[in-house]
N, C-alpha and C positions, 0 to 999 in steps of 0.2 A: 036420564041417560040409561039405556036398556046395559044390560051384562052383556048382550051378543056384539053389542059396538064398541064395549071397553074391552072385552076379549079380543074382538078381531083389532083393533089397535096398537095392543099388546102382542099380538103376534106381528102386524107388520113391524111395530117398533123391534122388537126382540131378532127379526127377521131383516131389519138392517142393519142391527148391531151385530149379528152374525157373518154379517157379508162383509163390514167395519172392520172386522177383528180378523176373518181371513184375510181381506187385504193389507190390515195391520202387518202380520204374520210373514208373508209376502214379504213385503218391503221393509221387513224387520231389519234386515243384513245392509241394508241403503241408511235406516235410520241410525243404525252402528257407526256407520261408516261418516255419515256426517256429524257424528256427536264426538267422533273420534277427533275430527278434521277440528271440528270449535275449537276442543280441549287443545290441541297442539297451536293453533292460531292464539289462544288464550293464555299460553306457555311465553308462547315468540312475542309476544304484545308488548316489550320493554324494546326487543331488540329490534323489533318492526320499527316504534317508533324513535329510536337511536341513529337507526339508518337514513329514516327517514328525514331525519335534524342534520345529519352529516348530508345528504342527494340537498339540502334547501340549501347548508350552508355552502356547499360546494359552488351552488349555482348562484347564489347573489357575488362570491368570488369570480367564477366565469365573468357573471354580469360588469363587473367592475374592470375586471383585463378588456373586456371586449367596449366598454365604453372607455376605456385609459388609450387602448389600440385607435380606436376612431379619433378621440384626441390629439392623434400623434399622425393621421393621415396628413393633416395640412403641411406642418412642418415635413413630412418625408415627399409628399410633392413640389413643396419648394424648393428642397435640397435635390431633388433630381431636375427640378426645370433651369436652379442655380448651374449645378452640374453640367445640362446642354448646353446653355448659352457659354460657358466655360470653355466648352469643347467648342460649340457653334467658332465663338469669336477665335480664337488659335488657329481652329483653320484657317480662320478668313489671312490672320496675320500671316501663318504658312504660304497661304497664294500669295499673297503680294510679294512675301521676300521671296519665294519663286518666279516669281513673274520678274520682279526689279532683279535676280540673276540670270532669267534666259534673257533681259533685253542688254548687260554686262556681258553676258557672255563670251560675246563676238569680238570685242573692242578688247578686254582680258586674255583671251586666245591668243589675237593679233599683237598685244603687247609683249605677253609670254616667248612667243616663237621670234621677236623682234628681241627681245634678251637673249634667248637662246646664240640664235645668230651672231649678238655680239659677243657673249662667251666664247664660240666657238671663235670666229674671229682674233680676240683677245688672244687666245690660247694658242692658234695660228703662227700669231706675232710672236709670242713669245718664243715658239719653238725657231721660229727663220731665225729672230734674235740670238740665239743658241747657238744655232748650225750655222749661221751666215757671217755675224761679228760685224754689221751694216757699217758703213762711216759713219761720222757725228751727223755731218748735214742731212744723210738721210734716216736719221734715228731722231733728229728732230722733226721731219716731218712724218716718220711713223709714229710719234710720242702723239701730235697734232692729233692725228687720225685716229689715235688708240683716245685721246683726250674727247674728241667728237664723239665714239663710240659711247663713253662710258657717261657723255651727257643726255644720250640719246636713251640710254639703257636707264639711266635716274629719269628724266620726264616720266618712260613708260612705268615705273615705279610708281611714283608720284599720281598717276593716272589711276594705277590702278585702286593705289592707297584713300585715292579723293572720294573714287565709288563704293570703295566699302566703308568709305564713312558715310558718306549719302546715306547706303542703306541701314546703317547702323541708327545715324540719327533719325530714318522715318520708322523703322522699327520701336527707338524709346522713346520718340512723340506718339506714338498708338500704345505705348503702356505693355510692349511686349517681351517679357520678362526670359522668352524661351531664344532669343536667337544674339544677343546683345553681347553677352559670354563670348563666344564662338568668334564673333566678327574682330574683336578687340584682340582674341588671341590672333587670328588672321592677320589683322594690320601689326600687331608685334613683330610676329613671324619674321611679314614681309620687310618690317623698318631694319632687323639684324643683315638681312642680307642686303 
């Protein structure tokens, strides 16, 4: 190997290493800066990975509520489909005892105002009774006629008494726990007067 080729070697190597160490120089303040960054990363390296054991533990917890929560969907869809049909069937029962009181209705009206009429009647009587001082013979046949009155006035009683037991009884043969109360108080009611 000549000396002119180990020199000019030597200068380009020396002549890269020059260019090396400017750019070194250069990006001295970057390689600060990242050596800086290490060291702080390399400080935080307990509590990096601390947090990091807490974000995992945290999440196999999550994991577990959210597979406990899905466990728990069937039962809370049951308990809501329980729920409608709950609701579904009450109503049904609601129509029918409405239905079985609009087709009552008419024949209770017509009994009602057919009481009425004999009260006022009765009441009638009693006052001519009052003010008039009838004879016996004819205070026996207005006894007759207050007597007819007041059988006519029980029948529609009795009438009415019959159909709300009707509906009473098809009401707790369908198992319907919401209207059963009410009707019993109804035919009470009705039995005192």
């Amino acid at each position: 190997m000549s000396s002119q080729f180990i020199s000019e070697v030597n200068g380009v190597i020396f002549e890269m290493f020059n260019d090396l160490g400017i750019e070194m120089e250069q990006s001295l303040p970057d390689i600060k800066r990242f050596e800086n960054y290490i060291f702080t990363l390399e400080e935080n390296l307990p509590e990096i990975h601390q947090i990091l054991n807490q974000s995992l533990s945290d999440a196999d917890k999550a994991e577990g509520m959210i597979n406990d929560a899905q466990g728990l969907i069937p039962t809370v869809k049951d308990a809501a489909n329980n729920g409608l049909t709950t609701v579904n069937d009450t109503l049904g029962y609601l129509e029918k005892a409405e239905n079985r009181l609009k087709e009552m209705a008419p024949k209770i009206e017509q009994d009602l105002k057919k009481i009425q009429s004999t009260s006022q009647k009765i009441n009638d009587f009693l006052h001519e009774i009052e003010n008039n001082q009838p004879e016996i013979t004819q205070g026996s046949e207005i006894l007759n006629q207050v007597n007819g009155q007041l059988d006519s006035t029980l029948e529609s009683l009795n009438t009415i008494e019959t159909a709300l037991k009707q509906l009473q009884e098809q009401n707790n043969n369908e198992n319907n726990p919401i209207m059963g109360g009410n009707q019993n108080k109804m035919i009470n009611k009705l039995k005192q007067h």
